[in-house]
C-alpha positions in Angstrom: -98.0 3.4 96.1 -98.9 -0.4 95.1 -95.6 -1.3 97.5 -97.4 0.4 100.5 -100.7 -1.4 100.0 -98.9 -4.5 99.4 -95.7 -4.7 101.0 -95.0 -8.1 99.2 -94.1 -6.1 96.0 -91.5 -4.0 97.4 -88.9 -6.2 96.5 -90.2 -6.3 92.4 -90.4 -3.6 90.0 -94.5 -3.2 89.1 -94.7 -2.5 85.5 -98.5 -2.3 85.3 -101.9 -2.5 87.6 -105.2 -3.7 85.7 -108.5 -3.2 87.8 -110.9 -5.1 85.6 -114.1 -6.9 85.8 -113.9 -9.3 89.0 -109.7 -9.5 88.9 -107.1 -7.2 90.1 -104.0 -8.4 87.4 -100.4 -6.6 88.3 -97.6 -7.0 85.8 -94.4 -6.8 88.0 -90.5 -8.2 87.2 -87.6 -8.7 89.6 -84.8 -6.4 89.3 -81.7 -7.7 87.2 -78.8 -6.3 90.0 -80.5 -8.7 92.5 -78.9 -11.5 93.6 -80.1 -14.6 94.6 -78.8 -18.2 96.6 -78.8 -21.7 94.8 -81.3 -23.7 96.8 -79.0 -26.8 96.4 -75.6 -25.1 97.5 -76.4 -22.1 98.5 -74.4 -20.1 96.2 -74.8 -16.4 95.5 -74.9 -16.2 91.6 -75.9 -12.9 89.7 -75.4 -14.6 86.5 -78.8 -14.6 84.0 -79.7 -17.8 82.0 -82.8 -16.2 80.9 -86.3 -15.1 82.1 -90.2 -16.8 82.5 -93.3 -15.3 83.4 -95.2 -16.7 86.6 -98.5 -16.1 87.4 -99.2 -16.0 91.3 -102.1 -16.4 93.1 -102.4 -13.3 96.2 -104.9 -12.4 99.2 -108.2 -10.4 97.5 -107.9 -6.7 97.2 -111.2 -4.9 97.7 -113.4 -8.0 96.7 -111.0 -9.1 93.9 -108.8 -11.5 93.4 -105.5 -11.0 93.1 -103.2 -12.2 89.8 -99.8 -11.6 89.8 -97.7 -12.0 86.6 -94.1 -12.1 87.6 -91.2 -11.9 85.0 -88.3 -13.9 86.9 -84.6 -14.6 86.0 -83.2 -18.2 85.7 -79.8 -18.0 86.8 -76.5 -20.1 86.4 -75.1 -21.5 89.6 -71.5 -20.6 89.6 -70.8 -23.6 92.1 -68.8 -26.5 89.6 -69.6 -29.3 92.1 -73.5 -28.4 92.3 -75.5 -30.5 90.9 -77.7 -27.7 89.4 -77.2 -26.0 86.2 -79.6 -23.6 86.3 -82.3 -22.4 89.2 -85.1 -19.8 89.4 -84.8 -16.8 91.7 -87.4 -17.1 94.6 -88.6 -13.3 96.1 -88.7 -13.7 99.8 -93.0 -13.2 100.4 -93.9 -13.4 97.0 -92.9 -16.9 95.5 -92.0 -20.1 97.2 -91.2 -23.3 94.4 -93.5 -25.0 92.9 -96.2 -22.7 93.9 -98.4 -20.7 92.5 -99.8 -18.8 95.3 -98.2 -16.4 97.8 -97.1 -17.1 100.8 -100.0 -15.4 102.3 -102.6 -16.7 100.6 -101.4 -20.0 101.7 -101.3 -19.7 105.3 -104.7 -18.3 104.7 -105.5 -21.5 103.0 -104.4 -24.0 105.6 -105.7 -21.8 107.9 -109.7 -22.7 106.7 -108.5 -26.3 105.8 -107.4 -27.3 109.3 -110.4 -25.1 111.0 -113.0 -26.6 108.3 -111.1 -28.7 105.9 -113.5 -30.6 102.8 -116.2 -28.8 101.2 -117.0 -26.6 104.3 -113.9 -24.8 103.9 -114.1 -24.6 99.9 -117.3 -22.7 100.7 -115.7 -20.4 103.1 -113.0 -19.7 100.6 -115.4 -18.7 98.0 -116.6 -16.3 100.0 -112.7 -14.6 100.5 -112.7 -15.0 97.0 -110.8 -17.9 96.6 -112.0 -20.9 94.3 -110.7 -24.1 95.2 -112.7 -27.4 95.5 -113.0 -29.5 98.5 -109.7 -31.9 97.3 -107.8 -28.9 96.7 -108.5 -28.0 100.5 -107.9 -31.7 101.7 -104.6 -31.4 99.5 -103.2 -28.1 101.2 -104.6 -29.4 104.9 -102.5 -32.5 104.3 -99.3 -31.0 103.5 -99.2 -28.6 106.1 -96.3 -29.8 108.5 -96.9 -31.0 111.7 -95.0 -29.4 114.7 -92.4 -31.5 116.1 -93.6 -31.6 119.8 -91.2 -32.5 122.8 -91.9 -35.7 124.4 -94.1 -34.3 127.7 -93.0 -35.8 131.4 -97.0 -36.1 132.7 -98.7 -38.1 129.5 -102.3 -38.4 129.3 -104.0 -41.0 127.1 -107.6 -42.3 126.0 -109.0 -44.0 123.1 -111.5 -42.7 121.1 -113.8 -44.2 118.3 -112.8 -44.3 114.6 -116.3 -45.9 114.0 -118.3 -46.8 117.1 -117.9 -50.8 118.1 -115.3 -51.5 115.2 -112.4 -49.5 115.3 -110.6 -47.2 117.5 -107.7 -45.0 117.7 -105.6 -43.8 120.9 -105.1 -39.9 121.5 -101.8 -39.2 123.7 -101.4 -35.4 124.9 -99.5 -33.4 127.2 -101.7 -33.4 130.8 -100.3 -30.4 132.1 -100.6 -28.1 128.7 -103.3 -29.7 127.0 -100.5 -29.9 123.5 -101.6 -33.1 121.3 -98.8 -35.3 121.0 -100.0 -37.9 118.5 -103.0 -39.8 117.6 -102.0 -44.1 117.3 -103.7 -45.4 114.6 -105.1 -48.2 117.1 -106.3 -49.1 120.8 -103.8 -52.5 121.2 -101.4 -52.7 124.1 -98.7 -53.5 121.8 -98.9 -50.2 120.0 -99.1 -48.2 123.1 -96.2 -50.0 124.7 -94.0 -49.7 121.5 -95.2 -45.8 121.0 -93.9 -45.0 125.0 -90.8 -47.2 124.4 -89.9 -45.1 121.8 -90.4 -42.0 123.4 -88.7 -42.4 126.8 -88.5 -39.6 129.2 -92.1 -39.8 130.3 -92.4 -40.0 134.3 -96.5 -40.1 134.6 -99.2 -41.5 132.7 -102.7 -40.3 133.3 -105.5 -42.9 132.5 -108.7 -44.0 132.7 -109.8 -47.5 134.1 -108.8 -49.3 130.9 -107.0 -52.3 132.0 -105.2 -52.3 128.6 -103.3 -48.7 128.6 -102.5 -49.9 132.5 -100.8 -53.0 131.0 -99.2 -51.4 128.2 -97.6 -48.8 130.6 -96.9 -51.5 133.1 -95.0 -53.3 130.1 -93.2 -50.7 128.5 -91.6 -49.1 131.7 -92.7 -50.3 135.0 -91.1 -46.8 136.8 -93.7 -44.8 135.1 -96.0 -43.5 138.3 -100.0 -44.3 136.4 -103.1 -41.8 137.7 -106.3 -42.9 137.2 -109.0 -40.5 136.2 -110.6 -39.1 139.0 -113.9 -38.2 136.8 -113.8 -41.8 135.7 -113.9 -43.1 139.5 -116.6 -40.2 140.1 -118.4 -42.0 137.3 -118.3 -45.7 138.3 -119.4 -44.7 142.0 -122.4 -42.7 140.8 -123.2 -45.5 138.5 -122.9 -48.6 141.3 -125.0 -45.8 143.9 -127.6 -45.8 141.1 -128.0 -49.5 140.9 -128.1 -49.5 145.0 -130.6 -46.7 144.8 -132.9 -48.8 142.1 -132.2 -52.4 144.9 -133.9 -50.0 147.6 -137.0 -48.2 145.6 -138.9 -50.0 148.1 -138.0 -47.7 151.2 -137.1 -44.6 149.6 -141.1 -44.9 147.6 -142.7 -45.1 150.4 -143.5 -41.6 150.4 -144.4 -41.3 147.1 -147.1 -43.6 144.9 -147.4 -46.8 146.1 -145.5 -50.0 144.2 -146.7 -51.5 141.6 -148.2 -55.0 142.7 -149.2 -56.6 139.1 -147.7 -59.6 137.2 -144.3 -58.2 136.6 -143.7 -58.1 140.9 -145.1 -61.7 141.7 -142.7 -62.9 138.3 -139.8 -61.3 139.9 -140.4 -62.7 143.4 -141.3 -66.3 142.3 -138.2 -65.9 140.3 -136.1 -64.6 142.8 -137.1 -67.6 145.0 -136.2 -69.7 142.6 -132.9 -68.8 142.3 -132.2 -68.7 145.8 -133.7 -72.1 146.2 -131.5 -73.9 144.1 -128.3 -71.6 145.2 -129.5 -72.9 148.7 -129.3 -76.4 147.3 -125.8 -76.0 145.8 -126.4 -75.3 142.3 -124.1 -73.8 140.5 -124.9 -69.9 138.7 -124.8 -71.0 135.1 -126.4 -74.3 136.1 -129.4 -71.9 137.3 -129.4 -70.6 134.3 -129.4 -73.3 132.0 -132.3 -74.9 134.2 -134.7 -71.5 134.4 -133.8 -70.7 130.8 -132.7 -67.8 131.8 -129.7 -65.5 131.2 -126.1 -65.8 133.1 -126.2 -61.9 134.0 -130.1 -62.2 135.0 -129.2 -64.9 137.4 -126.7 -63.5 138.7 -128.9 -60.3 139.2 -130.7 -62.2 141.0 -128.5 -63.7 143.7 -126.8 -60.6 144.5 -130.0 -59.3 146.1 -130.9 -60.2 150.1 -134.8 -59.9 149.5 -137.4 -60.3 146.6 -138.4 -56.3 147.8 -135.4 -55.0 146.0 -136.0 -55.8 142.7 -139.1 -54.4 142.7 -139.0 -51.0 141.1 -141.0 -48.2 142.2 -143.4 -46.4 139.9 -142.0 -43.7 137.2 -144.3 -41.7 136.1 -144.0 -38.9 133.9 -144.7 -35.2 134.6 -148.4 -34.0 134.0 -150.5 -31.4 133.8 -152.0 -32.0 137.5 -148.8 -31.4 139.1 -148.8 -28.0 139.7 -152.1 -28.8 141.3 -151.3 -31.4 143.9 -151.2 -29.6 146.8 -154.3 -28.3 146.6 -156.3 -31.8 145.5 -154.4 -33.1 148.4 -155.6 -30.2 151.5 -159.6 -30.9 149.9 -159.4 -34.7 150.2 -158.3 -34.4 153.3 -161.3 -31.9 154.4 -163.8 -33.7 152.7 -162.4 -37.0 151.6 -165.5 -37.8 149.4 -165.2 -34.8 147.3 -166.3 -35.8 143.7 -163.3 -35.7 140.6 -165.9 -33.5 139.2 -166.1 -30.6 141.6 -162.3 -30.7 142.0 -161.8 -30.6 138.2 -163.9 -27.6 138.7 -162.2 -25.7 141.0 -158.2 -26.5 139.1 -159.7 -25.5 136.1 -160.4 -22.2 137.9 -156.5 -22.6 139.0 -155.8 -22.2 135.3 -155.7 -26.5 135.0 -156.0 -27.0 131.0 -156.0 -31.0 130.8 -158.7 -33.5 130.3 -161.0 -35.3 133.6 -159.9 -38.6 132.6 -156.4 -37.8 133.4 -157.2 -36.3 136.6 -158.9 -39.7 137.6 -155.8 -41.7 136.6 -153.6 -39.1 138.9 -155.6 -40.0 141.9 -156.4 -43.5 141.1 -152.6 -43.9 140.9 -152.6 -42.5 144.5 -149.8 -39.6 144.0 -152.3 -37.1 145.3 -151.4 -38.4 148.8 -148.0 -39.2 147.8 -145.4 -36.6 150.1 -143.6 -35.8 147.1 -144.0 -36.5 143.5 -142.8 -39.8 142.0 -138.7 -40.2 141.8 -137.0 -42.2 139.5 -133.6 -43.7 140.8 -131.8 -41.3 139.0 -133.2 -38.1 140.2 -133.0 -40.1 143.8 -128.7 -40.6 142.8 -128.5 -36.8 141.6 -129.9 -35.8 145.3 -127.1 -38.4 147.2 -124.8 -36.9 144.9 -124.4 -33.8 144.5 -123.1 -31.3 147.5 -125.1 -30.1 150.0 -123.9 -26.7 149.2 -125.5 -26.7 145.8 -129.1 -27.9 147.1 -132.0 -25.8 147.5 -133.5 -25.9 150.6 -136.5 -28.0 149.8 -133.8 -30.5 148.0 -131.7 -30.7 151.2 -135.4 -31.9 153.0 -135.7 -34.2 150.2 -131.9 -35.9 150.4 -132.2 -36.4 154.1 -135.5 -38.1 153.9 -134.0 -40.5 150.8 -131.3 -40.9 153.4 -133.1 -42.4 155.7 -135.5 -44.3 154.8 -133.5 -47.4 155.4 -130.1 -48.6 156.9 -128.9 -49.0 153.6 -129.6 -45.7 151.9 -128.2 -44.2 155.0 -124.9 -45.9 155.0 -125.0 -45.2 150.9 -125.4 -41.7 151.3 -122.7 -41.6 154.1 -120.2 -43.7 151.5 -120.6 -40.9 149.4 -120.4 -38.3 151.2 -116.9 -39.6 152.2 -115.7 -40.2 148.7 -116.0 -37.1 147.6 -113.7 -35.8 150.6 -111.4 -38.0 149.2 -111.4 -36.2 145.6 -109.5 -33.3 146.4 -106.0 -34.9 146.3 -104.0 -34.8 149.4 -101.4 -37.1 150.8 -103.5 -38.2 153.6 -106.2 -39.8 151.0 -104.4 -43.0 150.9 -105.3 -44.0 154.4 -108.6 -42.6 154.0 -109.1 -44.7 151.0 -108.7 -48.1 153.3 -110.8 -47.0 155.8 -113.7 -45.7 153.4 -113.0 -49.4 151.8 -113.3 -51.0 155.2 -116.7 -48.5 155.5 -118.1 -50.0 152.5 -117.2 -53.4 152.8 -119.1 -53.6 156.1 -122.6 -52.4 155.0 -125.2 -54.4 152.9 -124.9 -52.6 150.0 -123.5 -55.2 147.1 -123.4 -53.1 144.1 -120.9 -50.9 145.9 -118.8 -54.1 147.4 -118.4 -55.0 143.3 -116.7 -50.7 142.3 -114.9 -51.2 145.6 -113.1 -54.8 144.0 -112.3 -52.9 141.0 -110.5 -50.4 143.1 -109.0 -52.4 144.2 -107.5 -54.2 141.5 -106.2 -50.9 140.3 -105.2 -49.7 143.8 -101.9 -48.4 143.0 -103.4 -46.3 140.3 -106.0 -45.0 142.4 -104.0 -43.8 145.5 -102.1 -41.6 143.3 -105.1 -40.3 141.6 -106.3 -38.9 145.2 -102.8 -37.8 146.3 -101.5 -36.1 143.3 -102.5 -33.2 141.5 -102.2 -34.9 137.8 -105.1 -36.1 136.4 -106.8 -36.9 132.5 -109.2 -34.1 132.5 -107.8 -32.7 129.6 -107.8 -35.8 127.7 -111.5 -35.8 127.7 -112.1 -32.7 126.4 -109.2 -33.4 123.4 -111.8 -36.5 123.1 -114.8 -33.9 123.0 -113.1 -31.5 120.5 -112.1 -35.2 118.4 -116.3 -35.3 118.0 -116.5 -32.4 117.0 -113.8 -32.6 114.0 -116.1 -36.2 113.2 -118.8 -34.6 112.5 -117.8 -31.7 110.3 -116.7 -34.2 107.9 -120.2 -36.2 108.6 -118.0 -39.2 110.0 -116.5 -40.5 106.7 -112.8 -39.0 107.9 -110.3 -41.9 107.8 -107.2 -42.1 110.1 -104.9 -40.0 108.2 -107.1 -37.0 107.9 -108.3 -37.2 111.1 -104.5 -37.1 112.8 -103.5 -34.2 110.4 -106.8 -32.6 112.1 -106.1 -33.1 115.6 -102.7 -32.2 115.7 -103.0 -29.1 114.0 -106.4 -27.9 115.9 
């Protein structure tokens, strides 16, 4: 009966089963015709040196734990050249050496510590009716073997942060399965170049921009084809459009609150012109720095713009209670332009309107009553140029195309875009599309985009194949994701060690 509940036993003789209190004890002994294999030799011996009691841990029974007491034989190895006398019979599900729970039990075990590991997982146990304390659960999670893993042909790789701005480790997987691979305990070109040189076999490496993983795969086996990441140039375009977008709030604002005109835009223009007077003269960028007092970067903020205009943002504000409202304060100014604030915070408050009169006067003081759309900020302006057409709602699509043309520059921006994403669906034909969207870009006034388009450049190779072949790091960054995830259920105090045995095992 026991034997069919627990199939472990069927290999012992149970002597006795004790239901008591909180513990399920059962007295069992192996059988003395058994035999049983030296584990150094291998030898078959039936020979008896004498017996031992064990006392093994087992999976809980009905909400008890589960005590075995095991009488086992110690038994002479009959093999002269062996080097041991004497060895303890091992019953296949029961009893493994040195152990003193079941096999069971322990997969159970290392199943919790590589889902929870630490004090998380001690807590979990307690609950299955296991009592362990958080080292015990480290302990088991570190001894758990790690899978040897073929060496994969298509290799993706990314760094990730051991502890934000000190340290960082490098995670290498298999880009086609998604299978970690291993985790290097550093970001260096020299440990990534001696890692792949070691492992040869690999045909493609999938990337992001890093110059340092391009290097390192560069030096360790120039045949290797490298992909960039075609997020990552997703990512850099939207970010350089943004900047573009913020150089022309001028014209795209116009149809919204008018700019600011206080102290901060006469600072920027007398600033800008000074800049531009002394890069007229000859001067040097960091010599117009030292002489302004002002920052390399900020100068050179500075000269990359045509006209004073651009760097002059246009007005964020945040969403109010009047919103909902605009529409109608703007159809009664215009029938009666000198309606008094009071009478129209009479009739919103009808509307349902719950906020104060004071910020009802700032909201037309501010002028976004008259304003043909509610204020943008260069963001929500990018989101528009980016995303696809086919995802826009119909007031949105009216939206994009009047951002699109309010100047020459936001139309040839949107059109850039437009034709990069063409190019993200890999196909061979993208590498001659890529020079001619270059050529595209390089021809229109738009410098933020003229500085991404040089850094494709630089990595050209790399980029090509990212929009010809089907390979790319995707997977990667969501092993990176996952990685965060693992950080934080040990509250970020993981070292190295732990955190390999971790991801390779998740």
């Amino acid at each position: 009966m026991v034997g069919d509940l627990l199939p472990q036993l069927a290999a012992v003789r149970v002597d006795r089963v004790e239901a008591g209190g909180d513990l399920l004890r059962i007295t069992a002994r192996t059988r003395d015709d058994a035999e049983a294999a030296c584990p150094a030799c291998g030898q078959v011996s039936d020979w008896v040196h004498s017996r031992y009691e064990r006392h093994v841990a087992d999976e809980a029974v009905g909400g008890r734990p589960v005590v075995i007491d095991l009488s086992v034989r110690r038994l002479y190895c009959e093999n002269p050249d062996c080097e041991k006398a004497t060895f303890a019979e091992q019953v296949d599900g029961l009893t493994k050496r040195y152990q003193r729970r079941t096999p069971a039990l322990q997969k159970v075990i290392d199943a919790v510590a590589v889902a929870l590991a630490g004090s998380a997982g001690a807590r979990l146990l307690s609950v299955l009716h296991q009592a362990l304390s958080w080292a015990c659960v480290l302990n088991c999670l570190m001894r758990v073997a790690l899978p040897a893993r073929a060496v994969p042909r298509v290799l993706g790789i990314d760094e990730f942060a051991l502890r934000r701005g000190h340290r960082y480790a490098t995670i290498l997987i298999d880009a086609v399965t998604g299978e970690r691979i291993e985790v290097l305990p550093d970001r260096k070109m020299e440990t990534v170049t001696a890692w792949l040189k070691d492992h040869p076999g690999i045909s493609v490496v999938c990337r992001d921009g890093a110059g340092g993983f391009a290097q390192a795969t560069t030096d360790a086996n120039p045949a290797i084809t490298q992909v960039c990441d075609r997020w990552h140039l997703w990512h850099g375009l939207a970010e350089a459009a943004t900047s573009e977008i913020r150089a022309h709030s001028a014209c795209w604002a116009k149809a919204g609150p008018p700019l600011r005109e206080g102290t901060r835009a006469a600072t920027t223009r007398e600033r800008w012109q000074q800049v531009h007077q002394l890069l007229g003269a000859g001067v040097g960028l960091l010599e117009c720095a030292r002489r302004l007092g002002l920052a390399l970067n900020t100068v050179k903020r500075y000269a990359r713009h045509t006209e004073p205009e651009r760097m002059v943002t246009a007005p964020l504000y945040r969403p109010t209670l009047v919103d909902p409202y605009r529409d109608h304060l703007r159809r009664r100014r215009a029938e009666d332009p000198a309606v008094p604030v009071t009478h129209l915070l009479a009739e919103i408050k009808e509307l349902g309107y719950s906020g104060s009169a004071n910020l009802l006067v700032r909201y037309i003081n501010q002028g976004r009553v008259e304003a043909d759309h509610a204020s943008l900020s260069p963001r929500r302006v990018a989101r528009l140029l980016l995303t696809d057409p086919d995802h826009l709602r119909e007031e949105q699509l009216v939206l994009r195309d009047q951002l699109a043309g309010a100047c020459p520059e936001m139309t040839a921006l949107a059109a850039a875009t437009t034709g990069f994403a063409a190019l993200l669906t890999p196909a061979p034909a993208n590498a001659d599309a890529l020079t001619g969207w270059i050529t595209q870009v390089r021809a229109a006034d738009l410098p933020f985009l003229h500085a991404y388009v040089t850094g494709l450049e630089r990595d050209r190779t790399a980029v090509e194949h990212a929009l010809t072949l089907p390979w790319h790091n995707g997977r990667t960054e969501g092993v990176n994701n996952k990685i965060k995830l693992l950080k934080r259920q040990t509250y970020g105090r993981a070292g190295y060690r732990l955190l390999r045995q971790r991801i390779l095992l998740s």
